[in-house]
N, C-alpha and C positions, 0 to 999 in steps of 0.2 A: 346766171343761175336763178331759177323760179326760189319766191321768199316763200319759206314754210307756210304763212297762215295763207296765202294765194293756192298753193298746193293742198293743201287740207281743206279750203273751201273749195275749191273743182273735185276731188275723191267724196266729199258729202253728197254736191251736189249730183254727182257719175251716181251715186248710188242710192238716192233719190230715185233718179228717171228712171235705172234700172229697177226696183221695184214697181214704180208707176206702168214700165211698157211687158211686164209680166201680164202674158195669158191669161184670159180668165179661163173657169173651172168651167165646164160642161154637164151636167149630170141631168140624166134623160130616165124617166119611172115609163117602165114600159107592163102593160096584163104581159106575160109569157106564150100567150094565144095568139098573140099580134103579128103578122109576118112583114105586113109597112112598115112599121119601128123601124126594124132594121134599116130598110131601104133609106130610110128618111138618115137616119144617124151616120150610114154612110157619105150620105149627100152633105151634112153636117162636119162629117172628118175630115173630106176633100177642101170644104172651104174655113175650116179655121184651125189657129195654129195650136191645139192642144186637141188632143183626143176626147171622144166623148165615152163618158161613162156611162155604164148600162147597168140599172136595177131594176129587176123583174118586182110586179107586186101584184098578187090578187086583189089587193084589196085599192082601185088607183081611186074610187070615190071619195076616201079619204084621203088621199093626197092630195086631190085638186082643190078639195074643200079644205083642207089646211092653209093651202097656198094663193087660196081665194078665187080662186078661176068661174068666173058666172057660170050656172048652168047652160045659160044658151051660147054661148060659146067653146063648149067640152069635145074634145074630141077622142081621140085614143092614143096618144101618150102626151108626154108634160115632162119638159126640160128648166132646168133652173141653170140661170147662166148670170153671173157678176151681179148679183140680187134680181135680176128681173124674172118669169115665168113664162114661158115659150109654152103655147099651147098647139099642139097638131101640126100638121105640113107646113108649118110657117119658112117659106124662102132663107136657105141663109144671110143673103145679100140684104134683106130686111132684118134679121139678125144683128148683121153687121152696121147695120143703119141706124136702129135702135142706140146700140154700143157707143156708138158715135155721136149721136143727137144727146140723147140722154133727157127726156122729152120731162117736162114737170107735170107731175100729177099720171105718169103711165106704171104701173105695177108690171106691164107686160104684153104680149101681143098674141093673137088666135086667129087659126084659120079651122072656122067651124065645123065638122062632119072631116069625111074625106073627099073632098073635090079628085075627081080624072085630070091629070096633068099634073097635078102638084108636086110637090119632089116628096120620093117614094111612096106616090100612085101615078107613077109613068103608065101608062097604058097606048106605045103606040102614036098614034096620031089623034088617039080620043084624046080632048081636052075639053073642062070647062071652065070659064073664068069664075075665077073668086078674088075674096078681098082678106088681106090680111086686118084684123080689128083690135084698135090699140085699145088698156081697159084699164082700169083704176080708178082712185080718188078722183082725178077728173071726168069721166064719166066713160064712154064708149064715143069713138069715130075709127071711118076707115082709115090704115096708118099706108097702105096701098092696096093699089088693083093689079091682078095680074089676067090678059085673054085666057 
């Protein structure tokens, strides 16, 4: 027979990791003019385990500016995930890389304008390469490149 305090520290710890391996929250400020958003939040749903959330806003200069997003960096929508700031077509998989790294001194990551190929600006076989750019307290570099 398992001794009660053995048993009560394994259901602590069970429930522990079960809060630690909880999903994080998605939520993605889109202008309502935007027909990428979409495309892109799809691309977003497929590769992670919680649904993204979608808030329409006229007004997203204020939201990037809230949430610190450089101007040269800006694109057209902006996702808040587990505190950091997803700015535009940024890769899930880089997302996912972020989450995992957990990089010191990164607020967030941007992929600036709308690049051809990006996820949701598929277009085809048109692609151009860009760079996902990590930004924060410690300053701006590229966090990757994609052709």
């Amino acid at each position: 027979m398992i001794p009660r305090r053995i048993l009560s520290l394994a259901l602590l710890a069970l429930a522990a990791c079960s809060q630690a391996a909880q999903a994080a929250t998605y939520e993605m400020f889109r202008d309502p003019n935007c027909g990428c958003c979409l495309a892109w939040a799809r691309h977003m749903d497929e590769a992670v385990p919680e649904s993204v959330t979608v808030t329409d806003s006229a007004d997203m200069g204020a939201i990037k500016d809230r949430l610190g997003v450089p101007q040269e960096l800006r694109s057209c929508h902006t996702m808040v995930v587990d505190g950091y700031v997803i700015e535009g077509h940024v890769p899930a998989e880089d997302v996912a890389r972020l989450l995992a790294e957990r990089p010191e001194g990164v607020t967030g990551l941007a992929v600036p304008g709308m690049p051809a190929g990006s996820p949701g600006m598929e277009m085809g076989d048109r692609a151009q390469p860009y760079q996902v750019i990590a930004f924060g307290e410690a300053g701006q570099s590229v966090f990757a490149s994609h052709p």
